[in-house]
C-alpha angles and dihedrals in degrees: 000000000000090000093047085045096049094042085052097050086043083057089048107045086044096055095029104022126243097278098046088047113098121202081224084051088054099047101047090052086062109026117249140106131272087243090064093050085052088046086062101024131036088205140350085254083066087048102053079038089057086048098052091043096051088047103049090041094058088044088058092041092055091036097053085045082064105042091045084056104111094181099067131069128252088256088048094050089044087058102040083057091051103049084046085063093051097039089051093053090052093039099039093035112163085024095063094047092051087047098053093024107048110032101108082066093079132086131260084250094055106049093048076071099048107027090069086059093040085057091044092068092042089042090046083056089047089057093044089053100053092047099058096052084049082054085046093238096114123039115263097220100072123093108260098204090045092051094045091050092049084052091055096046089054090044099044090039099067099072082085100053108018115112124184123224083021126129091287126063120218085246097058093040087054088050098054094050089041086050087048095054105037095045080055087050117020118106117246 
């Protein structure tokens, strides 16, 4: 019932928006009572704060797959952790908009427990960045931190614009921002 209750409110706050979104609203829509939902959450601000976390927590699972990945180049790699980005918006859909969308509506109490994990997956590209210009793939004269936060504003952008199954694939969307980075940063 915790995992319907939290899909449906996924489904609201996406359409409506968290602060339109009523937990009457949630429950109704499921049928079931408001004692249920307080059986689950304490609040809709947990709520929204369980979402965050199962989302951001999946992101840094599949993130860290990749980056543990010795097979595969730092560019590979760059572009595996960008098409992740895509391909969870298009998998993870209303979950990713509420994600990107709705978090300040969240306390202070509740993103000191999800900012750590927000800077971990910036933090996990910073890394990825550095060592690749100490392997001499990347230049050594960008800003690191700069670079790693343009990645992530391409990246967390395109909940807004992406459309799955448009005239662009994930793949070839994660190309052309891969291409955008690594001809900034690549050595001759």
């Amino acid at each position: 019932m915790k995992e319907k209750m939290t899909e449906q409110a996924v489904r609201l706050f996406d359409q409506k928006g968290f602060t339109v979104t009523s937990i009457q609203d949630i429950v109704e829509s499921i049928g079931v009572t408001k004692g249920t939902f307080y059986y689950y959450f304490s609040s809709k601000e947990e709520l929204l704060k369980d979402i965050h976390m199962k989302y951001i927590d999946g992101l840094l699972s599949k993130q860290e797959r990749i980056l543990e990945d010795d097979s595969k180049s730092f560019r590979e790699k760059l572009f595996d952790i960008i098409h992740l980005s895509i391909v969870d918006i298009k998998e993870q859909g209303a979950s990713a908009k509420v994600f990107f969308r709705e978090m300040r509506h969240l306390s202070n109490e509740s993103l000191t427990q999800i900012e750590p994990k927000r800077d971990m997956y910036r933090y996990n590209i910073e890394k990825l960045l550095k060592e690749g210009r100490k392997s001499g793939d990347f230049r050594n004269d960008f800003d690191v931190s700069v670079v790693a936060f343009g990645i992530l504003g391409m990246m967390n952008w395109s909940y807004q614009w992406y459309k799955p199954g448009g005239d662009k694939t994930d793949k070839e969307i994660a190309g052309t921002y891969v291409d955008m980075v690594i001809r900034g940063i690549q050595t001759e």
